[in-house]
N, C-alpha and C positions, 0 to 999 in steps of 0.2 A: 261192650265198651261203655264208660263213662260218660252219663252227655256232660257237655262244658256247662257253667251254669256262669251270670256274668257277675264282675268287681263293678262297681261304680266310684266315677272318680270325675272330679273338678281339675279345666284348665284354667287357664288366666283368663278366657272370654268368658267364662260362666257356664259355658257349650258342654251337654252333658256327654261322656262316651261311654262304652265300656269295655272295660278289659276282659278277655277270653279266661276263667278260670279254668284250667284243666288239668286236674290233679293226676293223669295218666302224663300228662304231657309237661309237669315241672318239677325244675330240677332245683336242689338246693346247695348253694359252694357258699358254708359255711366254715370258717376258720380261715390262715390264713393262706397266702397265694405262694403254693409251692408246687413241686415239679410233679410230686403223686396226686394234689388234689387237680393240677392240670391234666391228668392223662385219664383222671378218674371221670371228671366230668366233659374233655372232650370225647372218651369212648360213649357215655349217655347218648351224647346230643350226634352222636353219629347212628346208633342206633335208632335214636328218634326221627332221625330224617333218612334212614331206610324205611321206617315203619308207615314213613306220610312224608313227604318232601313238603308237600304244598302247607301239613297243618304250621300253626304258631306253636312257641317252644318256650315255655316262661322260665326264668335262672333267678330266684333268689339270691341275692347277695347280699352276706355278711361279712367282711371281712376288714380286720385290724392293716392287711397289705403285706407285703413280702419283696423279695426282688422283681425289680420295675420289669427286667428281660422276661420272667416266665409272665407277668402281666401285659404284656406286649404280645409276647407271642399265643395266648389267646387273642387279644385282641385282632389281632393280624387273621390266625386262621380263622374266625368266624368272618373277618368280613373278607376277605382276599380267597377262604381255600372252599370251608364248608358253606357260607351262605344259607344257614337258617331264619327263618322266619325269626325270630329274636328279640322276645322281650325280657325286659332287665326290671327287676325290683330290688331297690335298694332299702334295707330297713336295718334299722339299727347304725352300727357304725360301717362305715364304708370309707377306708380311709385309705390312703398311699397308694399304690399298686390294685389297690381293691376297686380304687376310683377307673385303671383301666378298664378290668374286668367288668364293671357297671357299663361302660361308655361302649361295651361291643353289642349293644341290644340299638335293633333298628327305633324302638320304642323303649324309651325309658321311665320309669317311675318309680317314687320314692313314698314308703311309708311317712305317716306325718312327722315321728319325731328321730326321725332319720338326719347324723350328721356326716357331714365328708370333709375330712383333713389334707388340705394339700401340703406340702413340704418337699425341699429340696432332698435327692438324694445324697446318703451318708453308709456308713461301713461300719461293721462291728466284727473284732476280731473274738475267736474262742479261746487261744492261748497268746499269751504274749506273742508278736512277731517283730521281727527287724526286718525291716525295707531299705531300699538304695531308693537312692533320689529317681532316679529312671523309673524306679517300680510306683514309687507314689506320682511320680507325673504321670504316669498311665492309669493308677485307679483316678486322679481329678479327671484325667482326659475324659476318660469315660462315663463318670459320673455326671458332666460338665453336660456330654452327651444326651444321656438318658433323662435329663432332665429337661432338654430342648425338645425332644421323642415326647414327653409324656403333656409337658405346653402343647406343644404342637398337636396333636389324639385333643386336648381339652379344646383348643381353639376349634380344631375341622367341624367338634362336636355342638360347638356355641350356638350356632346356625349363627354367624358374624358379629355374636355380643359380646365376645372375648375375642382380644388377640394373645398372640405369644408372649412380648413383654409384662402385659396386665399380669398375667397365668403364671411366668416367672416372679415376677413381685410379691402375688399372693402365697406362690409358694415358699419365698423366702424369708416370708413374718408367720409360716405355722398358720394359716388360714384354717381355721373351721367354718363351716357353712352350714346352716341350716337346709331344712328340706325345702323350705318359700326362698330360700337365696338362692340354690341350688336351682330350680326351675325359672326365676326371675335370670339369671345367667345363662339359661340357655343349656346347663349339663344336664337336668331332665325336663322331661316334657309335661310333666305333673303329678301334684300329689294326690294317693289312693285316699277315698275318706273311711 
């Protein structure tokens, strides 16, 4: 087996830590958040913690985002079902629904020139469709929804320097956030050097 060998990485106090690199033991969900790369990398990380419950589990994360629900429901199962050790690195972009999938690491960290795009959810259809009023009141309903869900995942994760309204707001002007805004916020806990 591999020995881990360690990251080193600056927080906001100066205070040096380091991160576990363990190239047996990380996973990469690069592209974006959908229903095969979900099943692909919760069977990994299910494997991984048959293989060692107790070790750390690192999940690079790249991703442009997808539907908020399959990034939700990662979210959900890592911290509600399977409970890995879980850390998240965010590099490059990390944007929409990508931003759940970041936020399910008990420990989070971001590459330096790492950005994350908040924005309201929206729909894109593949061929023309015709809706009835009822049907478009259920896709706002829902959307209305999941964008309360994905506030809400951003604030619990703040440790109390976001609330839900802020999170709404920044999602509603297309916020992009740097890796030093990102940590100043409270969505990770520091940037890798």
């Amino acid at each position: 087996m591999a020995t881990s060998q360690k990251v080193s990485y600056q927080i906001a106090t100066e205070e040096k830590v380091s991160l576990p690199y363990l190239p047996h033991r990380t996973i990469q969900w690069i592209g974006g958040v959908s229903g095969a790369i979900l099943a692909d990398i919760t069977e990994q990380i299910q494997a991984l913690i048959l293989d060692n419950p107790t070790e750390h589990i690192n999940l690079l994360v790249t991703s442009h985002g997808g539907p908020t629900g399959i990034g939700m429901c990662f979210y959900d199962s890592m911290r509600s079902v399977y409970k890995p050790k879980l850390n998240t690195i965010g590099s490059g972009d990390v944007d929409s629904s990508g931003v759940i999938v970041f936020l399910a690491g008990q420990q989070r960290f971001l590459t330096p020139n790492t950005t994350l795009l908040l924005h309201l959810a929206g729909r894109t259809f593949d061929t023309p469709k015709r809706l009835t009023t009822p049907e478009m009141e259920s896709i706002i309903k829902e959307d209305k929804l999941k964008d309360f869900q994905y506030a809400t995942v951003i604030a619990e994760q703040s440790n109390g320097k976001l609330n839900i309204q802020k999170i709404l707001d920044m999602m509603a002007n297309n916020t992009v956030l740097t890796a030093s805004e990102a940590v100043e916020l409270g969505i990770a806990h520091a940037i890798l050097e």
